[in-house]
C-alpha positions, 0 to 999 in steps of 0.5 A: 538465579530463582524467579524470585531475584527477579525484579519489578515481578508483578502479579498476574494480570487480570480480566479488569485490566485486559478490559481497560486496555482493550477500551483504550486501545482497540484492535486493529482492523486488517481491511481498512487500507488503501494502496497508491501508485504514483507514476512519475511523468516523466518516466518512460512507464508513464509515457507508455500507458499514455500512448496505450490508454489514449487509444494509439495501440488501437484499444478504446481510449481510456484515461490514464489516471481511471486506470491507476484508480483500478489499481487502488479499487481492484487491489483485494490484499497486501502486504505492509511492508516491514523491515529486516535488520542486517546483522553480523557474529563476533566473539570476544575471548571464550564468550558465547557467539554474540551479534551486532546489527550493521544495516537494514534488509527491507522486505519485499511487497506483494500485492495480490489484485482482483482482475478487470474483465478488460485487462488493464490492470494486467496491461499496466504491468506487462508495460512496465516490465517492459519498460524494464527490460523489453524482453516481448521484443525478442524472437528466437525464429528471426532475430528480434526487433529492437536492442534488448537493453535494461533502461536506466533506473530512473526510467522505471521507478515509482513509490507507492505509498499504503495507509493504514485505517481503523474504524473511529469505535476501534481507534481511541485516538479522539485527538487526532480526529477532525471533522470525522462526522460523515455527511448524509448526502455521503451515503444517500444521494439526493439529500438537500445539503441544507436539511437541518437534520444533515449529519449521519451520525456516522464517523469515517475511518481514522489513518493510523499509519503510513508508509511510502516505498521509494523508487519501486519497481515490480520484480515479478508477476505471478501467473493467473490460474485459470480453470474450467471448474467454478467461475471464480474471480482471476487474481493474481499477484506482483512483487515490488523492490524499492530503494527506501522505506519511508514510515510515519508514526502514532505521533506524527499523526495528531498533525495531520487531517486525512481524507476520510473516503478513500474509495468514491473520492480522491486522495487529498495531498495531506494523506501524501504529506504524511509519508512525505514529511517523514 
């Protein structure tokens, strides 16, 4: 075959049509993102920091919900999760080795968090591995204090959801964008809401895309390096599985309003009900 039996050969694109694309369609912005973890109540790992952070083990009472918000603010990067298709070989009569696909493999999340001075992010998953499997119950010297049994699955789990946000000059997506305009008592405290001249000026950031990890569980947690050089902030890292990868799309989201402030203010429901309705 020559290059010339080729079909629909175009020419070699140009600086003109680069420029267009570009207008139209933007770069993406790799540190626009939120991250959240909803504990079920009814889980175990649920009742666990309630008893933890309400001051019963003797810490100073905290509330449960500041605690998973540390989760979001302190998260310094992540990992959106993708997908790996299962495949299998065949051959029929001499043909090359061929291949099919059978199922889907999803990959692991990882999130990397910078650590609070009081170690509740680090306390939360230290309960939930526990949870897990009570593995700080056993001692080797005189027995250990309790049965060291896996709970049930449903004990343990929870799904975590990530958004995904351009800048409004970044995304050209100007039909799903509602109510965008921010608000000068947003940025400055103290302005009069009643001021005539109330707009900033300024657009908040657009949800691209979403995804929701069903039924997660953390499977490991990095150590934390420490050292005595420097006094560089402690990070360290968790590694979720989850049963199911629940992921929006570009036109799903002409649909939805989202909130546009996601670390001074709460989620609303509708950035949920995104990942939730796919």
């Amino acid at each position: 075959m020559t290059v010339s039996r080729i079909s629909n050969i175009q020419t070699l694109s140009n600086y003109s049509e680069f420029r267009a694309a570009v207008t139209r369609h933007g770069y993406s912005i790799n540190n626009l993102y939120d991250v959240i973890f909803n504990l079920p109540a009814s889980t175990n790992v649920f009742n666990e920091l309630i008893a933890q952070y309400s001051g019963a083990d003797g810490d100073q009472p905290i509330g449960l919900q500041e605690c998973l918000n540390l989760l979001r603010l302190y998260t310094n990067q992540c990992t959106m999760p993708g997908v790996t298709m299962a495949d299998s070989e065949y051959r029929v009569t001499n043909t090359p080795q061929l291949k099919y696909a059978y199922g889907a493999v999803f990959n692991e999340f990882s999130v990397t968090f910078t650590m609070d001075a009081d170690s509740l992010i680090r306390k939360v998953f230290d309960k939930w591995t526990n949870t897990i499997y009570p593995y700080s119950r056993f001692r080797g010297d005189t027995g250990n204090t309790g049965p060291l049994r896996t709970s049930y699955k449903e004990d343990y789990i929870a799904d975590i959801s990530v958004i995904k946000y351009e800048r409004f000059k970044s995304s050209k997506r100007n039909n799903i964008i509602v109510g965008s305009r921010i608000p000068k008592n947003r940025i400055i405290p103290g302005i009069d809401p009643n001021d005539g001249d109330f707009d900033s000026g300024f657009a908040d950031n657009i949800a691209v895309h979403a995804v929701k990890m069903k039924n997660a569980f953390p499977k490991s947690i990095d150590s934390m390096s420490l050292s005595s050089e420097g006094g560089a902030l402690t990070q360290f890292s968790v590694a979720f599985e989850y049963e199911s990868l629940q992921v929006s799309t570009l036109n799903e989201l002409q649909s939805f309003t989202f909130d546009p402030d996601k670390v001074t203010e709460n989620v609303s429901g509708s950035v949920l009900n995104l990942v939730t309705s796919v």
